[in-house]
mmJSON file of the N, C-alpha and C atoms, coordinates in Angstrom:
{"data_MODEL":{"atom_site":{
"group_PDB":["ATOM","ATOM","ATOM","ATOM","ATOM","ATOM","ATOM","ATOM","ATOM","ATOM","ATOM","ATOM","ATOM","ATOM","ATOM","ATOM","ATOM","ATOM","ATOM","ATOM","ATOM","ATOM","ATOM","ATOM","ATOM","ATOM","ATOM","ATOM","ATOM","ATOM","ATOM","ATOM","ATOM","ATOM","ATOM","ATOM","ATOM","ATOM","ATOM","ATOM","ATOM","ATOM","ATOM","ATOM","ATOM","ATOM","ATOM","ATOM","ATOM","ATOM","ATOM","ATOM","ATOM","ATOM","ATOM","ATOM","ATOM","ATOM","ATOM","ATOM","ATOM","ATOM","ATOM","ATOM","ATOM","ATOM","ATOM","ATOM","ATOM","ATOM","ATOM","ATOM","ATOM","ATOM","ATOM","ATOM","ATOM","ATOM","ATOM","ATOM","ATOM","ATOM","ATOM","ATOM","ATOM","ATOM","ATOM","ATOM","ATOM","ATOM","ATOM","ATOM","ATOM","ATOM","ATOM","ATOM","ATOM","ATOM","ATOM","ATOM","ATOM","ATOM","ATOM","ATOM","ATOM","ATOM","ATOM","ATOM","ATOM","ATOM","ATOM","ATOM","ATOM","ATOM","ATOM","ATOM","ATOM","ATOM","ATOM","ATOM","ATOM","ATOM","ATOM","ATOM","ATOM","ATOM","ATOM","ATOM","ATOM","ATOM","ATOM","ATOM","ATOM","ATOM","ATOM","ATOM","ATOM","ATOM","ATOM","ATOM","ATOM","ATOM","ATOM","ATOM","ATOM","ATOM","ATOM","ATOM","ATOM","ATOM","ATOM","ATOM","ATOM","ATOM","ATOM","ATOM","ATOM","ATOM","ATOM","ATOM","ATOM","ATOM","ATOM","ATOM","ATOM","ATOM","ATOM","ATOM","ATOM","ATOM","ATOM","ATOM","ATOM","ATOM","ATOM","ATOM","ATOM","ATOM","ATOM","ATOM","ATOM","ATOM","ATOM","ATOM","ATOM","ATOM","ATOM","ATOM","ATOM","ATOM","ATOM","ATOM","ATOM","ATOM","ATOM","ATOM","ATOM","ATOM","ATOM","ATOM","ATOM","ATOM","ATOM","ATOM","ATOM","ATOM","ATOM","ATOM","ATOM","ATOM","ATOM","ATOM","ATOM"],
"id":[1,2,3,4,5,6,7,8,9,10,11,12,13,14,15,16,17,18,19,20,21,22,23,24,25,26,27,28,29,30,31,32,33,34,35,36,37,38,39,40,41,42,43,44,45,46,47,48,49,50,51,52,53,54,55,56,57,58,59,60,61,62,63,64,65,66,67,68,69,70,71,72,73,74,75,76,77,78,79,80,81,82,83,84,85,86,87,88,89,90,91,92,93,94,95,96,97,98,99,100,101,102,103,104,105,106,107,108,109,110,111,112,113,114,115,116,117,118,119,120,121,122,123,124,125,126,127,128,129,130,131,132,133,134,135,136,137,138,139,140,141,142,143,144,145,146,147,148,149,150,151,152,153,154,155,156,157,158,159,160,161,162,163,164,165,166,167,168,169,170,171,172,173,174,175,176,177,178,179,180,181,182,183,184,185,186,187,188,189,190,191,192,193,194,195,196,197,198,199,200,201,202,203,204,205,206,207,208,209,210,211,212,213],
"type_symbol":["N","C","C","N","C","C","N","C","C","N","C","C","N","C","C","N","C","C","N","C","C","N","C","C","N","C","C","N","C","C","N","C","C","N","C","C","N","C","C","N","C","C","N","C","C","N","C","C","N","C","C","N","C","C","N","C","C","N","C","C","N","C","C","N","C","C","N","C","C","N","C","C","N","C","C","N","C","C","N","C","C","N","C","C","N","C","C","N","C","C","N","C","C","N","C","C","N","C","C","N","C","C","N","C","C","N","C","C","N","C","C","N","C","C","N","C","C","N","C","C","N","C","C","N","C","C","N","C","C","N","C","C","N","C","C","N","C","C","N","C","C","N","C","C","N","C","C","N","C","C","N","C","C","N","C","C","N","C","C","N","C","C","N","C","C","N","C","C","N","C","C","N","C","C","N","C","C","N","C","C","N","C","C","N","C","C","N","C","C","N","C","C","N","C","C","N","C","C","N","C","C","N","C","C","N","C","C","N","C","C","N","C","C"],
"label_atom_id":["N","CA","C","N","CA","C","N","CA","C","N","CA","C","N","CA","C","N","CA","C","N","CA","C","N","CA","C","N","CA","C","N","CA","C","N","CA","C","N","CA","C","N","CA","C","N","CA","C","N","CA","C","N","CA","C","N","CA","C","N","CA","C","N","CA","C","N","CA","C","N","CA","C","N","CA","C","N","CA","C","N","CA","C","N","CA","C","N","CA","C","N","CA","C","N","CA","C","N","CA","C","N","CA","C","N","CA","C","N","CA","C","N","CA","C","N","CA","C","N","CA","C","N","CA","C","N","CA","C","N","CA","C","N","CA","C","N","CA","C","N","CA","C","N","CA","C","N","CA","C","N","CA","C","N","CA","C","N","CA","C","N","CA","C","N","CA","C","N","CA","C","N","CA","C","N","CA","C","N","CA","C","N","CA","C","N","CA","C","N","CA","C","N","CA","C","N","CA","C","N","CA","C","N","CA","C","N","CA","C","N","CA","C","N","CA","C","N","CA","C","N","CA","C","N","CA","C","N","CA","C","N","CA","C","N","CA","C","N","CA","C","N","CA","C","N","CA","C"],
"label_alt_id":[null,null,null,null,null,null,null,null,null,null,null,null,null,null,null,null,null,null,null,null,null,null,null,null,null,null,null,null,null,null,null,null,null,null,null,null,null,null,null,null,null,null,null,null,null,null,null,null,null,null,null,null,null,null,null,null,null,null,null,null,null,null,null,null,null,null,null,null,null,null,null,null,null,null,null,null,null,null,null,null,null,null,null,null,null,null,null,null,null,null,null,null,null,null,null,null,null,null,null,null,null,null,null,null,null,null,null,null,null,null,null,null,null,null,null,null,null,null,null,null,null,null,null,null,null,null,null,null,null,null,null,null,null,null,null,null,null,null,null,null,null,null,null,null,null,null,null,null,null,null,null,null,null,null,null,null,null,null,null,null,null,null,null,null,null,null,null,null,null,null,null,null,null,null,null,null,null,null,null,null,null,null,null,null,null,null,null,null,null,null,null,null,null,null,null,null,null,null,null,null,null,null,null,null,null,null,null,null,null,null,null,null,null],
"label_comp_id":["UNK","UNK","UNK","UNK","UNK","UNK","UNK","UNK","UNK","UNK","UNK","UNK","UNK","UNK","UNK","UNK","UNK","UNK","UNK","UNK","UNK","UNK","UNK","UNK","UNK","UNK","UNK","UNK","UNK","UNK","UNK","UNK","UNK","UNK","UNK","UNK","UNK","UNK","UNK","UNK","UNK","UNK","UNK","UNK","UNK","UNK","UNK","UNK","UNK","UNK","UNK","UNK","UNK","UNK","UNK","UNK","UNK","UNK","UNK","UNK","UNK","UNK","UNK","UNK","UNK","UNK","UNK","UNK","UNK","UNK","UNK","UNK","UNK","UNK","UNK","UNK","UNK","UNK","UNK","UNK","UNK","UNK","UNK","UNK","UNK","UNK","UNK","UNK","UNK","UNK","UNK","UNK","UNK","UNK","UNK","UNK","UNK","UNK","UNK","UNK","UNK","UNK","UNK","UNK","UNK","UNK","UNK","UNK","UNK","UNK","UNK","UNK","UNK","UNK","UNK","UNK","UNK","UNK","UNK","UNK","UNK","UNK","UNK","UNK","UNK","UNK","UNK","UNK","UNK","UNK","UNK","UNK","UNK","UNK","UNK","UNK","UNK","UNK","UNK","UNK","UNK","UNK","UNK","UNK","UNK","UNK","UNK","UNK","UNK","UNK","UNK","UNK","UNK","UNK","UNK","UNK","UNK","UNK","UNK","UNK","UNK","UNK","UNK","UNK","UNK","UNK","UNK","UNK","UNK","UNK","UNK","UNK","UNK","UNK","UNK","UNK","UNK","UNK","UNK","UNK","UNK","UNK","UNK","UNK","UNK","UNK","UNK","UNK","UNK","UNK","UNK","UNK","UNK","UNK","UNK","UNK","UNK","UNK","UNK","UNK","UNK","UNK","UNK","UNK","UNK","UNK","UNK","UNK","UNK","UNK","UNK","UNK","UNK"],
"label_asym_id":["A","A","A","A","A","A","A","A","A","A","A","A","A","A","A","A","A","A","A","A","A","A","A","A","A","A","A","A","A","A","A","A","A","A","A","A","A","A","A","A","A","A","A","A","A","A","A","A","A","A","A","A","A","A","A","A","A","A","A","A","A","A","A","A","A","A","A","A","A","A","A","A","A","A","A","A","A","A","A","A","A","A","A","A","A","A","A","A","A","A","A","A","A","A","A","A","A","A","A","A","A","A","A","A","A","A","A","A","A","A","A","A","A","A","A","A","A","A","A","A","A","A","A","A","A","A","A","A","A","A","A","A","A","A","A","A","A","A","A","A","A","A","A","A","A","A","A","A","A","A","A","A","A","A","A","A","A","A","A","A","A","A","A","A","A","A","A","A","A","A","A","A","A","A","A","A","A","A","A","A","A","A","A","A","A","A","A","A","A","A","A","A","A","A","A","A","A","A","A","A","A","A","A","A","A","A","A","A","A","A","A","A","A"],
"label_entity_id":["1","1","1","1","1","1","1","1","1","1","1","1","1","1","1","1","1","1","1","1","1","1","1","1","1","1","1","1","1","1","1","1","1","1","1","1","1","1","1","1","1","1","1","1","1","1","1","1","1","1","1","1","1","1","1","1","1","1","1","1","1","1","1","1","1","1","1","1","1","1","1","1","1","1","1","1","1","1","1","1","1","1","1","1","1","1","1","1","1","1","1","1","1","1","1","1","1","1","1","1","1","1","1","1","1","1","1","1","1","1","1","1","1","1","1","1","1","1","1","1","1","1","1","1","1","1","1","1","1","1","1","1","1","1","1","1","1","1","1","1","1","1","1","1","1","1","1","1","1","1","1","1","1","1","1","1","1","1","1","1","1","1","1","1","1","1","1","1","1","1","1","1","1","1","1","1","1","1","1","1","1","1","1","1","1","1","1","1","1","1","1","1","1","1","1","1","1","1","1","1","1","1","1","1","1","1","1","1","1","1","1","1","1"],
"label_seq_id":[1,1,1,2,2,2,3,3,3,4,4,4,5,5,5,6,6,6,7,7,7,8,8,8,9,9,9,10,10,10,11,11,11,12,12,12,13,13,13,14,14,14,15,15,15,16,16,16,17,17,17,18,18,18,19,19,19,20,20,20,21,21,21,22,22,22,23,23,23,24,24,24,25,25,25,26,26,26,27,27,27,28,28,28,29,29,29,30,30,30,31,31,31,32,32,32,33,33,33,34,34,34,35,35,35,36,36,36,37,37,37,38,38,38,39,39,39,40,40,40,41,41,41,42,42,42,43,43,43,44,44,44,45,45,45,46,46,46,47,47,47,48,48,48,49,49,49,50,50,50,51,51,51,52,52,52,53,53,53,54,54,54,55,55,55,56,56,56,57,57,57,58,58,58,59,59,59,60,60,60,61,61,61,62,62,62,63,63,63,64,64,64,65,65,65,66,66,66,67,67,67,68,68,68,69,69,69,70,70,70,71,71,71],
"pdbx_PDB_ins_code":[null,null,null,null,null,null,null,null,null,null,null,null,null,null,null,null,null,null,null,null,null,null,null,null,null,null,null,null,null,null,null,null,null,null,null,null,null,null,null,null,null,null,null,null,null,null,null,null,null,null,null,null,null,null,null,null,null,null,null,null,null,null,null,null,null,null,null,null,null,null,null,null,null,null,null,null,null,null,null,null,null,null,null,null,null,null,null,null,null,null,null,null,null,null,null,null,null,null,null,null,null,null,null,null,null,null,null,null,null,null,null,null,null,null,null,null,null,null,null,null,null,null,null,null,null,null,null,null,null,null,null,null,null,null,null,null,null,null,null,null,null,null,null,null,null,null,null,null,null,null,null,null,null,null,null,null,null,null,null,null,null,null,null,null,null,null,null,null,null,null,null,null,null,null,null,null,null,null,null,null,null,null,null,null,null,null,null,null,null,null,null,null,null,null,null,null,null,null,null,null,null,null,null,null,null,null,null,null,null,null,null,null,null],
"Cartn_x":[26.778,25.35,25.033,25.528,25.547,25.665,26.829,26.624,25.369,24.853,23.715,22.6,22.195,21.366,21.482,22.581,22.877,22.664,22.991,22.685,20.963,20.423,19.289,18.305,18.755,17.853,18.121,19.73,19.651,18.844,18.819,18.258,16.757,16.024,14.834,14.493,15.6,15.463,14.919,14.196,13.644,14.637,15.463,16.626,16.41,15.318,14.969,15.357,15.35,15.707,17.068,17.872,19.446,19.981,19.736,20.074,20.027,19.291,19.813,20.254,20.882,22.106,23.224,23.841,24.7,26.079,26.11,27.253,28.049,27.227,27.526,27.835,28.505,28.125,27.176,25.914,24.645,24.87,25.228,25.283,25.851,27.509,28.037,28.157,27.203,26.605,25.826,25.055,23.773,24.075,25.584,26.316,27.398,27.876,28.244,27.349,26.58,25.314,24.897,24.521,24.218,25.907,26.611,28.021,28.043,27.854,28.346,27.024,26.03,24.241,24.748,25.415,25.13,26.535,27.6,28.972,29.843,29.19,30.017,31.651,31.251,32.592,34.132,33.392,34.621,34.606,34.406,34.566,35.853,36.38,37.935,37.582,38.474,38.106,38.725,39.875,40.678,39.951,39.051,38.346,36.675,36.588,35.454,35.734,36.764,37.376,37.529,37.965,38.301,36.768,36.048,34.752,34.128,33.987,33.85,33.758,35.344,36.445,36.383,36.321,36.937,35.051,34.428,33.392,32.204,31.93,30.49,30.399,31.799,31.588,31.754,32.118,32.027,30.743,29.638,28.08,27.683,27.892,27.5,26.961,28.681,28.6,27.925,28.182,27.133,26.095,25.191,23.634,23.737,24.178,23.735,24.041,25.259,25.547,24.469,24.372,23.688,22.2,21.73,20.61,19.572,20.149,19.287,19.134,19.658,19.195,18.116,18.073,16.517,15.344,14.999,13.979,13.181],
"Cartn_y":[193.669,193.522,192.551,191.563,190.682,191.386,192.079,192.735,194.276,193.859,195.114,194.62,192.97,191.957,191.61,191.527,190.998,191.597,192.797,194.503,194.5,194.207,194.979,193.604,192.435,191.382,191.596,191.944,192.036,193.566,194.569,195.297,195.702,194.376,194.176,192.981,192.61,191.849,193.228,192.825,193.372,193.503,194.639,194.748,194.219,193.797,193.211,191.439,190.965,189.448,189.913,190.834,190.638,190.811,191.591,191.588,189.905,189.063,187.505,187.137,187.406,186.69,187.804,188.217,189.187,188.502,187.838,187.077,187.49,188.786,189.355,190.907,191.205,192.944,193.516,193.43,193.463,194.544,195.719,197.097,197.45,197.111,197.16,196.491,195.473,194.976,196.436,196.552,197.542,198.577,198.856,200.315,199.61,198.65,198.48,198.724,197.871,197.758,199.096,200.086,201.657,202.331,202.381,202.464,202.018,200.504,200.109,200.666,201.085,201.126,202.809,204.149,204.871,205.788,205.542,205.712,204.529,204.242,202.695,203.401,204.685,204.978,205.597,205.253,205.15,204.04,203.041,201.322,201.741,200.604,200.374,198.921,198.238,197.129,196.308,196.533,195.713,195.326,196.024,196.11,195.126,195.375,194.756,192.933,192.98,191.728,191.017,191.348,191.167,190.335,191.267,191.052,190.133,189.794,189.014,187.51,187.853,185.854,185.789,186.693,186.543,186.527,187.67,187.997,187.424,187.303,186.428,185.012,184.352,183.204,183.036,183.576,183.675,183.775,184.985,185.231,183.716,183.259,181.978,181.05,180.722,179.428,179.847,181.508,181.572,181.341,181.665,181.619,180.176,179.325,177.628,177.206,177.442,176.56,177.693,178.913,178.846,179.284,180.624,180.755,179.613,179.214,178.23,176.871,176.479,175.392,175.771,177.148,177.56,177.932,177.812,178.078,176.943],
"Cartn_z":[-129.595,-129.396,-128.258,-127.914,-127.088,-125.429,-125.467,-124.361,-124.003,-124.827,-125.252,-124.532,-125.499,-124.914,-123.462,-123.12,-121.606,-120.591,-120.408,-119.873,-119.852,-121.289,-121.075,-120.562,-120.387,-119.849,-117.986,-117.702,-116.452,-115.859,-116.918,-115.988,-115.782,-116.476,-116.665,-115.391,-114.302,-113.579,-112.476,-111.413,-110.195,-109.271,-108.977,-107.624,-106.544,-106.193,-105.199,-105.272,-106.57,-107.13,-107.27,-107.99,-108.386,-106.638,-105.759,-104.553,-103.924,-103.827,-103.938,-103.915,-105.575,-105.576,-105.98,-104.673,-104.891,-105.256,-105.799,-106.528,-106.971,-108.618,-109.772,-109.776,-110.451,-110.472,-111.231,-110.681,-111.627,-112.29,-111.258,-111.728,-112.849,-112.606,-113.941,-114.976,-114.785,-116.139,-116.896,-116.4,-116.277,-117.266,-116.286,-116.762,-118.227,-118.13,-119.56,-120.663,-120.428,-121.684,-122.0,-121.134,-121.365,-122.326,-121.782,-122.439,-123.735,-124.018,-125.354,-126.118,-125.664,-126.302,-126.884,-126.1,-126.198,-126.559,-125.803,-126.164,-126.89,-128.143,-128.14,-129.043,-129.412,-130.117,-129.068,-127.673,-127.115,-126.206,-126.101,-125.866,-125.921,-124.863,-125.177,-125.599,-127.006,-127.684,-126.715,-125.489,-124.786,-123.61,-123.449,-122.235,-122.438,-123.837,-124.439,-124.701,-125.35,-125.756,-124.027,-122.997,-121.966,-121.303,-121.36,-121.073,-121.755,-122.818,-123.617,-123.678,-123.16,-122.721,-121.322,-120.225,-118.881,-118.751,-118.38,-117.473,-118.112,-119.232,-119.725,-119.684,-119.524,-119.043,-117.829,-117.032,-115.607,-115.429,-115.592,-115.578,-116.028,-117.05,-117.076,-116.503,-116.035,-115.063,-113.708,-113.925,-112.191,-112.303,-113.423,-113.477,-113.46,-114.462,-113.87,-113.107,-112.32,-110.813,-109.806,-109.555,-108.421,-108.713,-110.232,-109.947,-110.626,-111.51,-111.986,-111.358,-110.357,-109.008,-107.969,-108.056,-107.245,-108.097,-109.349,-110.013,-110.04],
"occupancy":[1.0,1.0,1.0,1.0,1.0,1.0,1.0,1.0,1.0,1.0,1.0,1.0,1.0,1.0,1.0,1.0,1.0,1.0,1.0,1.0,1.0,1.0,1.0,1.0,1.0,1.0,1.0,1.0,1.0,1.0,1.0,1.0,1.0,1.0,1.0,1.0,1.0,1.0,1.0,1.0,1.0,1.0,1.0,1.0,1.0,1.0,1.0,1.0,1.0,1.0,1.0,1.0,1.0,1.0,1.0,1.0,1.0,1.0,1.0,1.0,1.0,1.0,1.0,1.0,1.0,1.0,1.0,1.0,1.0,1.0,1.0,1.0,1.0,1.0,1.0,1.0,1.0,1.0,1.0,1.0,1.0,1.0,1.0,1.0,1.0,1.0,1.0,1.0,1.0,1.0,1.0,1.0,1.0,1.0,1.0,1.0,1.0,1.0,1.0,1.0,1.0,1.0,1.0,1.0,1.0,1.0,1.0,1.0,1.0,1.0,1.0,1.0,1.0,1.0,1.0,1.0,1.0,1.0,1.0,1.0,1.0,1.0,1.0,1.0,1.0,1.0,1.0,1.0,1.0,1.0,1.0,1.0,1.0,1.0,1.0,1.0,1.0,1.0,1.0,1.0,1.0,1.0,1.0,1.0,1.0,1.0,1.0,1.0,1.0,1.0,1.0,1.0,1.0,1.0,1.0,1.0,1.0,1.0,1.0,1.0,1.0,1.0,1.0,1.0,1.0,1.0,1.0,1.0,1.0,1.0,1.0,1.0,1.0,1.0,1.0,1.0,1.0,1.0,1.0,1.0,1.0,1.0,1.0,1.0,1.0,1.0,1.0,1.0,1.0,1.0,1.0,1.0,1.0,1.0,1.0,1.0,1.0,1.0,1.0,1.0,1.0,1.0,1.0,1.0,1.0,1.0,1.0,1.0,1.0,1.0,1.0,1.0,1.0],
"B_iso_or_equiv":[0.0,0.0,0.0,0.0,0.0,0.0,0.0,0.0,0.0,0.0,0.0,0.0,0.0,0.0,0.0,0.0,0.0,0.0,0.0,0.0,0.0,0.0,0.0,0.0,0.0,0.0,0.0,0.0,0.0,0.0,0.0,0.0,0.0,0.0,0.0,0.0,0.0,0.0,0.0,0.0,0.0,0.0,0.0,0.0,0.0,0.0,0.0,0.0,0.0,0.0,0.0,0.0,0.0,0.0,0.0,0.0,0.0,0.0,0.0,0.0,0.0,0.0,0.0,0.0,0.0,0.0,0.0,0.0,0.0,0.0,0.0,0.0,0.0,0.0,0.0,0.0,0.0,0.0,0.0,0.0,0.0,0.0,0.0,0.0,0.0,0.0,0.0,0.0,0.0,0.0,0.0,0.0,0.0,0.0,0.0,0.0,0.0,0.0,0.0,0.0,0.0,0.0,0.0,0.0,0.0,0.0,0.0,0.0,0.0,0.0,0.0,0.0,0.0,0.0,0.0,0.0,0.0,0.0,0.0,0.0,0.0,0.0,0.0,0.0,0.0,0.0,0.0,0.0,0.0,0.0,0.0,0.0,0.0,0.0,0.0,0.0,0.0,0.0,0.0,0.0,0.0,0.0,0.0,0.0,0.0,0.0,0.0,0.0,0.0,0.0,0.0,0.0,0.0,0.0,0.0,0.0,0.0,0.0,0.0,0.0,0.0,0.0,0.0,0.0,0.0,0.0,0.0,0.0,0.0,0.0,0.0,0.0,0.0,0.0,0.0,0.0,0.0,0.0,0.0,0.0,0.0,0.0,0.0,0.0,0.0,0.0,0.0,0.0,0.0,0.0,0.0,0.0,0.0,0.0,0.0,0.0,0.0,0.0,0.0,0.0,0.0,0.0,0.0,0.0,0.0,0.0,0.0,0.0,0.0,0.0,0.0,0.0,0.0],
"pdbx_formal_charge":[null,null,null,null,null,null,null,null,null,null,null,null,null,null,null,null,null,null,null,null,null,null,null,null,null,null,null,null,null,null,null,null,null,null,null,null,null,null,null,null,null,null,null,null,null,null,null,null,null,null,null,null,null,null,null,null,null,null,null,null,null,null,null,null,null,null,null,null,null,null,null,null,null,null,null,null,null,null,null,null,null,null,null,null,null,null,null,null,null,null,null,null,null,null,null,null,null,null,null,null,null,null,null,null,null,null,null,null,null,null,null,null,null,null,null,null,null,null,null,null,null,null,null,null,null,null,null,null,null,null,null,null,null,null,null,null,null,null,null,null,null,null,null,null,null,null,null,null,null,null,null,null,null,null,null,null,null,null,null,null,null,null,null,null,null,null,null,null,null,null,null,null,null,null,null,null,null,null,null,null,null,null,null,null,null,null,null,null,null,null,null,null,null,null,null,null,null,null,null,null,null,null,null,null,null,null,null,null,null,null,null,null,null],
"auth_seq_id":[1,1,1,2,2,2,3,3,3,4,4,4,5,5,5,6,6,6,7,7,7,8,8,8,9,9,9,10,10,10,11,11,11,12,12,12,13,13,13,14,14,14,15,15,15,16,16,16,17,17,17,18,18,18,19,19,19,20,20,20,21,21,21,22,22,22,23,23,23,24,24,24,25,25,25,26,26,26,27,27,27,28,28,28,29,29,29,30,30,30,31,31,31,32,32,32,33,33,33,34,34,34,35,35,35,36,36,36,37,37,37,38,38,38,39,39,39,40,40,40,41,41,41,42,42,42,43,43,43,44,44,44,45,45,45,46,46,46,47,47,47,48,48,48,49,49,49,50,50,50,51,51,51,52,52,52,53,53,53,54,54,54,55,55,55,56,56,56,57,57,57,58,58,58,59,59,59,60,60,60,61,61,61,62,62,62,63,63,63,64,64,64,65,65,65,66,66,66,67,67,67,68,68,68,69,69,69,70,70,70,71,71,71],
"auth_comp_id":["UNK","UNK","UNK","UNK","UNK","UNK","UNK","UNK","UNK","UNK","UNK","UNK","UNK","UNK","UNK","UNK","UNK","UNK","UNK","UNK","UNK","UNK","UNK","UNK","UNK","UNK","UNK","UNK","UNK","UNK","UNK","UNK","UNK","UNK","UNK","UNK","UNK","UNK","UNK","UNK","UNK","UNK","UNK","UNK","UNK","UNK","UNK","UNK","UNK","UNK","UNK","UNK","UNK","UNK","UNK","UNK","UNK","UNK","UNK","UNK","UNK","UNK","UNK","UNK","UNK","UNK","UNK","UNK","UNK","UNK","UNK","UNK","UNK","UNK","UNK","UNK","UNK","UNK","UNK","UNK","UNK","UNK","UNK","UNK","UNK","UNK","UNK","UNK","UNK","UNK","UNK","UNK","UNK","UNK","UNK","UNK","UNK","UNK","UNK","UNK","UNK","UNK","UNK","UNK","UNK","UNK","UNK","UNK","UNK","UNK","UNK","UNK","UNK","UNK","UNK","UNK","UNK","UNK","UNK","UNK","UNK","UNK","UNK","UNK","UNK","UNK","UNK","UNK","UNK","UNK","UNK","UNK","UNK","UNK","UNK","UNK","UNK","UNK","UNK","UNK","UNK","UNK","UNK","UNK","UNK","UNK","UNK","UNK","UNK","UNK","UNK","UNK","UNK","UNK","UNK","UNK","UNK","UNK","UNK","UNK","UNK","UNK","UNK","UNK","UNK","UNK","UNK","UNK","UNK","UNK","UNK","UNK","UNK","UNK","UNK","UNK","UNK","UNK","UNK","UNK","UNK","UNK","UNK","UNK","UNK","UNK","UNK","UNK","UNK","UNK","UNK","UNK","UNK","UNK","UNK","UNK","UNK","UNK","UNK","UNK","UNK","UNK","UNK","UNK","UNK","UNK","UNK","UNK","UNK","UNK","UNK","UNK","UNK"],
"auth_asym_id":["A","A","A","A","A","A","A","A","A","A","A","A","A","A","A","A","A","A","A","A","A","A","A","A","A","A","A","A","A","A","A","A","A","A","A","A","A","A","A","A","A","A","A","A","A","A","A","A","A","A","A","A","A","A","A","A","A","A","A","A","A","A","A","A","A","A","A","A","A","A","A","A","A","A","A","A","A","A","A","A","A","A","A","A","A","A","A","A","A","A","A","A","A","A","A","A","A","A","A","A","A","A","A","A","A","A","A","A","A","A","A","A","A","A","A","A","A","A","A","A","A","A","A","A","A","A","A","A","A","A","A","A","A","A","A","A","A","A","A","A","A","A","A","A","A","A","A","A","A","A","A","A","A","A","A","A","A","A","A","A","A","A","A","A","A","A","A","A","A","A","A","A","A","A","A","A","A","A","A","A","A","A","A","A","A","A","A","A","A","A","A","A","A","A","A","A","A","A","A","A","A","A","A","A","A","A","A","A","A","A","A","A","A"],
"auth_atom_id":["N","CA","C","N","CA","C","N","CA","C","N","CA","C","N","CA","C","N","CA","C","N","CA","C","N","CA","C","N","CA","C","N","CA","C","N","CA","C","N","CA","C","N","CA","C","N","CA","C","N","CA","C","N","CA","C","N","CA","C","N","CA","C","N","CA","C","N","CA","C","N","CA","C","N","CA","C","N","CA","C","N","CA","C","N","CA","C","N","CA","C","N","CA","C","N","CA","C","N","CA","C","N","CA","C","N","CA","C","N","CA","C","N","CA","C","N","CA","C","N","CA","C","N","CA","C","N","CA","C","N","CA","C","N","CA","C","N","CA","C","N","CA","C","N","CA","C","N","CA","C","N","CA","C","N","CA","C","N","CA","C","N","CA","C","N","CA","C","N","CA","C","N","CA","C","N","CA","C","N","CA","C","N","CA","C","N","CA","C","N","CA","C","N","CA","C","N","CA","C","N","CA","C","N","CA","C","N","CA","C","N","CA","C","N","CA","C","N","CA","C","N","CA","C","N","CA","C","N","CA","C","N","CA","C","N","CA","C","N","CA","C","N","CA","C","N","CA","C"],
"pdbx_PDB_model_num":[1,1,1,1,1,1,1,1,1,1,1,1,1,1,1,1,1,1,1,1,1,1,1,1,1,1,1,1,1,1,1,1,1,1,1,1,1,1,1,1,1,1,1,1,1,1,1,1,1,1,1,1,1,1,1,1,1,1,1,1,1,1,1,1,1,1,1,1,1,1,1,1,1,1,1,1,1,1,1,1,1,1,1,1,1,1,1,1,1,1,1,1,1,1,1,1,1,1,1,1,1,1,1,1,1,1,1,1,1,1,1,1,1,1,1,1,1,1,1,1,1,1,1,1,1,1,1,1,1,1,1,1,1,1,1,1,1,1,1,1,1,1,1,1,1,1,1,1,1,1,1,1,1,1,1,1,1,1,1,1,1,1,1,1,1,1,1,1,1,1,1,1,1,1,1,1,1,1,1,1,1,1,1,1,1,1,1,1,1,1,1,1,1,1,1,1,1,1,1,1,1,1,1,1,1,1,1,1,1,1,1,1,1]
}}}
């Protein structure tokens, strides 16, 4: 669910703002969240778990070190 939440807050951002900060892979955020929302019975759990530990804390620390210093 978390990556459900995450997906559907970024793709409620304006492409014109995620283009900015091209940091992230907005997209395939975008496209996960549609995936786990709609095919979640073929998720790979290795790929999920992966995402999980590696890439949401990465998104993290990006949003407070760079986008949240220009707001």
């Amino acid at each position: 669910m978390g990556l459900i939440r995450i997906g559907g807050a970024v793709a409620k951002i304006p492409p014109p703002v995620r283009e900015r900060f091209a940091g992230q892979p907005w997209r395939q955020i975008i496209d996960m969240r549609n995936f786990a929302a709609h095919q979640y019975d073929d998720l790979d759990p290795h790929r999920v778990w992966r995402t999980l530990t590696r890439d949401v804390p990465r998104l993290r620390e990006y949003l407070n070190d760079v986008v949240v210093p220009t707001l």
